[in-house]
Structure formats: structure tokens, C-alpha cells
N, C-alpha and C positions, 0 to 999 in steps of 0.2 A: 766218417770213422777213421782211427789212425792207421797208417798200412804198418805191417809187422814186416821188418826185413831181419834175417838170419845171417850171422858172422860169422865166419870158423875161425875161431886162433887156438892155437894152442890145444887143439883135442879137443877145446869143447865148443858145443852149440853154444850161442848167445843170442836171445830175444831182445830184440830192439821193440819197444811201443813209441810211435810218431805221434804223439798228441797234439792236435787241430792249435791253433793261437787263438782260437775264439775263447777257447778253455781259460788264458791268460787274462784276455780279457775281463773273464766273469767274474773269475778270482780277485783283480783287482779291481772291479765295482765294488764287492763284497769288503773288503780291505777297507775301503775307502769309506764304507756305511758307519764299519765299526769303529772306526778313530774318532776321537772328541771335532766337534766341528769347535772352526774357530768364532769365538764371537767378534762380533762386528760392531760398529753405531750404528747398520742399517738394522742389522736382524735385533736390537735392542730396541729400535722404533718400531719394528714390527710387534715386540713380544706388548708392547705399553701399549699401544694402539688394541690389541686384542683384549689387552686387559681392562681399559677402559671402555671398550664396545660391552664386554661382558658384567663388570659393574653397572653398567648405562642400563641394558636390559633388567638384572636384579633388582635395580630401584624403577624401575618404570613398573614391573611386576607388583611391588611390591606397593608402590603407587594405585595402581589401580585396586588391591582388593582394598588397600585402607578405605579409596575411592567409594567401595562398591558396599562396605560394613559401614558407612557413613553415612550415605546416600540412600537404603535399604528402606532403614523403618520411615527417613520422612516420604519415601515413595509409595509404600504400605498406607502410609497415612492418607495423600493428597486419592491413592485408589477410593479408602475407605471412604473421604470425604466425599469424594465424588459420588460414588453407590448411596451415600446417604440423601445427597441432592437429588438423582435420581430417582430412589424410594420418596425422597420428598413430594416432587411434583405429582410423583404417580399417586398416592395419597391424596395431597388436595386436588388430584384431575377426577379421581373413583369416590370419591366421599367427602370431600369439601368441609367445612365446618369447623369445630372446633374438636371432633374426634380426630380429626389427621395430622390436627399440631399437638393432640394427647399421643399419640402414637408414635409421631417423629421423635418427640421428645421422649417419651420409653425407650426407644431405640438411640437413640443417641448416648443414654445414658447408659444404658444396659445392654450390648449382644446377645446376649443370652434370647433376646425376647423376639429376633429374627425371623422366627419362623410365624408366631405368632401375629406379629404386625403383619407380615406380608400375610395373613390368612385371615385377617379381618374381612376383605369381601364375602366370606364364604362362612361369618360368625352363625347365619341362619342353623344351618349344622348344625350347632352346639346349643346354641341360648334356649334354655327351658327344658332342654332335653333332661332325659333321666340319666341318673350317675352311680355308677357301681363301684366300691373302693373295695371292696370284699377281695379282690384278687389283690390286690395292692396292700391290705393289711396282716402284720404279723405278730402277732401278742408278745408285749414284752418290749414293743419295740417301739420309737418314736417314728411314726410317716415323715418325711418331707414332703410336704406341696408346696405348690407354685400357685403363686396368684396370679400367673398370669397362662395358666393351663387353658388352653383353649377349650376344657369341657365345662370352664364356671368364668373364667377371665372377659369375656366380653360382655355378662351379666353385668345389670346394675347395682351398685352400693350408694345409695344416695342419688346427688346428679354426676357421679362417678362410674367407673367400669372398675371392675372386683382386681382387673390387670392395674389398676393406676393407684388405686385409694384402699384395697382391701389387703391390706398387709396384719392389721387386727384380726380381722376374722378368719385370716389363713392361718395366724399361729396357735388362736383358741380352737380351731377345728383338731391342729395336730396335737394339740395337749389334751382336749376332748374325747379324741380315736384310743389315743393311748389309753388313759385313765380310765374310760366307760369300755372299749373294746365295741364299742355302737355303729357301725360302720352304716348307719344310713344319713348321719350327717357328713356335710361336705362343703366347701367354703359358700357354694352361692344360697345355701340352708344355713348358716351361720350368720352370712351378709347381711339375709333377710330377716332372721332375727336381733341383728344386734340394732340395725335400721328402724325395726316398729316396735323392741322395746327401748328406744330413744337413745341409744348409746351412739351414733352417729350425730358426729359434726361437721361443721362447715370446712374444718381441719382438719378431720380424719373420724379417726374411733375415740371416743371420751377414756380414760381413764377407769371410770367406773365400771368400764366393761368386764375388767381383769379381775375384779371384788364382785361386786352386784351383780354383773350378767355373768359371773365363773357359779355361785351359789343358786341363783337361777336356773341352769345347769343340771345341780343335782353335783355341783364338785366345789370345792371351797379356792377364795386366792384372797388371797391375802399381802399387799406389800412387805415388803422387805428392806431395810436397811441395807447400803452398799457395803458390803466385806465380801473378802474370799470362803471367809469361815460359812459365816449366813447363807452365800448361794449352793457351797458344798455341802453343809448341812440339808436343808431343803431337796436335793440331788438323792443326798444319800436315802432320805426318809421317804424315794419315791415319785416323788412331784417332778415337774418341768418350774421353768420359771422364763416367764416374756420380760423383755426388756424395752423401756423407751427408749430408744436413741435420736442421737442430736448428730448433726454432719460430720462425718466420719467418712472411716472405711465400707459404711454400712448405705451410707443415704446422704445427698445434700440437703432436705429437706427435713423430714421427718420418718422415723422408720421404725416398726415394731419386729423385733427377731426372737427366735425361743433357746435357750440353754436348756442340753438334753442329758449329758455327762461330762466328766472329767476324766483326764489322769495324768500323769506326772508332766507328759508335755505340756498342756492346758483345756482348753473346755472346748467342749462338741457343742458346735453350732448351728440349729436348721435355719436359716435366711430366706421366707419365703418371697424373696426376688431373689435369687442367685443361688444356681448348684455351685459356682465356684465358689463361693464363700461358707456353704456348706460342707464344700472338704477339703476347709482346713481345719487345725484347731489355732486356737486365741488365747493368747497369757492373759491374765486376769488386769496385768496394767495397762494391757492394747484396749481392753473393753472396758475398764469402768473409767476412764476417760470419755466415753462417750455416751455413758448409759443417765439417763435421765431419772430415770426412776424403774423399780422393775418389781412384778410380784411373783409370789411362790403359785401352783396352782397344782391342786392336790385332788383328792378324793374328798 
């Protein structure tokens, strides 16, 4: 602390405060903070050197995500491909034959059917069973099924399973449900009819299924010339209309899909192999580039 000494001059008291020099001290550290330093060439190789450390970082950063956005999907991929070798072997180790390279190859082409191929052991379950769509149906409305629904898909279509070959009789059952509202047919009841009244080939479903086996039926089809006008029309008055397609978006092979509505975006699609391709819609140029031939199928 400072000591206070007292002066008398002149009649009056005077306070002296001794203030310590450490005080001086601080002040001029203080002093000294706030003046411009001066620059130097050394504190100049410091400031570069920092700054280059710091851009070195940014682009190594920046390095690694492109790195890792790069490297992602074909990582995704060699996973995928791997899980598919492994469902492979596991396949021909459980079932051997020529169902397990039917099966490899549905999954190969199509995820969607995932759960299915790995549920083939356990087809006993399903095959012949009874099938209820009654919960599943809504008047007015087109169903989607899947042909490779494990309640009809490991059934036979030929020397086929209803998962591999029954892409026909998936889409006349959902034009069928609609049309008649009959909910006791269902694709492995459709299979077997289109099977013994001859409409199955060595290639799939004959053509003449869409005509002769729709009037059979108790519903009429009839081809169609390809326009937008023709399939909107047919739409409007009611009907569905199946389509052949040829390798596409749709199929490398061969594939039968059903047109259910339109609207200004484009047309509602059921794909019985694919929910995703089910919800989208399709401009009229994406689909009749691929459509081989297609009929109306009415009442």
C-alpha cells in the first residue's frame, strides 16, 4: 500500500499518496500492448507460415469429403455386390438347381424382391394356400399386386414361378378386381387359368390373353393403336389398358405393365414387378418408345 505522509506549509494540511513503482510498471506493460507493433521479416514468416498451415488444412478438408462423395457409392456398390455373392452361394448351398439362379437373377435385377428370395425356403407356407384380397380391395380403384408376393409368387405358371414369368396374369387379375369388383380371383387363379386355357408360352403369356382370355372373362379387350389420344380415351371410358413392353425402363426382357390414369403430369402406372415404378408417373414419350403393343380392357 502507498504510505500517506502530511506537510504543513502555509496553513494548510497537504496529502501526499506514495504510490508503490510496481504501479509504473503495469502501466507501462499496458502502454506498450497498445502501440502498433512493429513489423518485422521475422513476424512476416510467421504470419505466411500460418497461413499456409491453414490453407494446407482447408484443402486436405476439403480433399477428403470430395474423397469420401467419390468413393461412397462405388463402396455401396462392392457391399451390395458382395451381399449378392453371399445370398448367392446361400441359395445354391439350400436349394441348388435351377430355382436359385431364377432367384439370384430376380434379385439382381430387382431389390424390391429381397425379402421374397430370402423367404423361398419357407414357400411351403404360402404355395396352394388360400388367399383373401377382400381386405385389400377398394371399389373404384385399381389394386397393385406383385407377382412376386409371396402369397401366389412361388406358385407355378408354366415350368415358371408366378415371381419370374407371371407378369400377364398379375396385370389381368388387377384389371379383373377392378372391372368385376370379384375379389376371389387372384394372380395364382388367373396363372392357372390362363395356363390350361393355352395362353401360356414358352415366352411368357401369348397375346391373345389380353383379347380371348379378357372376353372369357365375362370383360372385353381389345388392342389399341399407340397414341396418347387412344390410351386417354380408353382411360376416360373406364377400362385399364396392359401394355407389351420391350427393354426399357420397365424390363430387359420382356414385360407386361397396366395403365390406370392420367393427368397433366402423365400416366399412373401399376408395374407388377416394382412399387417404385408404380409411384411414378410416365410422359407418354418415356412409355410408347417402349410399348410393343397394348390393349384396352373394359367391361
Amino acid at each position: 500500500m502507498g504510505r500517506k505522509v502530511l506537510r504543513k506549509e502555509t496553513n494548510q494540511d497537504w496529502e501526499l499518496q506514495v504510490i508503490p513503482g510496481a504501479y509504473y510498471i503495469d502501466f507501462d506493460k499496458e502502454d506498450s500492448i497498445n502501440k502498433p507493433r512493429k513489423k518485422t521479416m521475422a513476424s512476416a514468416k510467421k504470419r505466411n507460415r500460418r497461413k499456409k498451415h491453414k490453407m494446407a488444412r482447408i484443402l486436405f478438408g476439403a480433399g477428403v469429403v470430395y474423397l469420401f462423395a467419390v468413393t461412397l457409392p462405388t463402396a455401396g456398390k462392392i457391399l451390395l455386390q458382395g451381399r449378392e455373392r453371399v445370398q448367392a452361394e446361400q441359395l445354391e448351398k439350400n436349394f441348388g438347381g435351377d430355382d436359385s439362379k431364377e432367384l439370384q437373377e430376380l434379385l439382381e435385377k430387382n431389390e424390391e424382391t429381397y425379402d421374397f428370395v430370402v423367404g423361398y425356403s419357407n414357400r411351403a407356407d404360402y404355395m396352394g394356400k388360400e388367399i383373401d384380397l377382400s381386405g385389400e380391395f377398394q371399389a373404384g380403384h385399381v389394386p397393385l399386386l406383385l407377382q412376386w408376393d409371396m402369397r401366389w409368387g412361388y406358385d407355378s405358371y408354366g415350368q415358371d414361378m408366378i415371381a419370374i414369368a407371371g407378369c400377364g396374369p398379375t396385370c389381368m387379375t388387377m384389371a379383373y378386381l377392378y372391372l368385376t369388383e370379384d375379389t376371389s380371383m387372384n394372380p395364382r387363379a388367373m396363372a392357372k387359368y390362363a395356363y390350361e386355357g393355352g395362353f401360356y408360352t414358352q415366352a411368357g403369356t401369348s397375346w391373345d390373353f389380353f383379347t380371348t382370355g379378357a372376353t372369357n372373362l365375362g370383360m372385353s379387350g381389345k388392342e389399341l393403336p399407340l397414341g396418347e389420344t387412344q390410351i386417354k380415351n380408353a382411360l376416360d371410358e373406364g377400362g385399364v389398358v396392359i401394355c407389351s413392353m420391350r427393354p426399357g425402363d420397365f424390363t430387359t426382357t420382356g414385360h407386361f405393365i397396366l395403365l390406370r390414369g392420367y393427368d397433366e403430369k402423365g400416366f399412373y402406372v401399376n408395374d407388377p414387378n416394382s412399387r417404385r415404378n408404380s409411384e411414378k408417373q410416365w410422359d407418354f414419350d418415356r412409355l410408347s418408345s417402349q410399348i410393343k403393343c397394348l390393349w384396352r380392357i373394359g367391361k
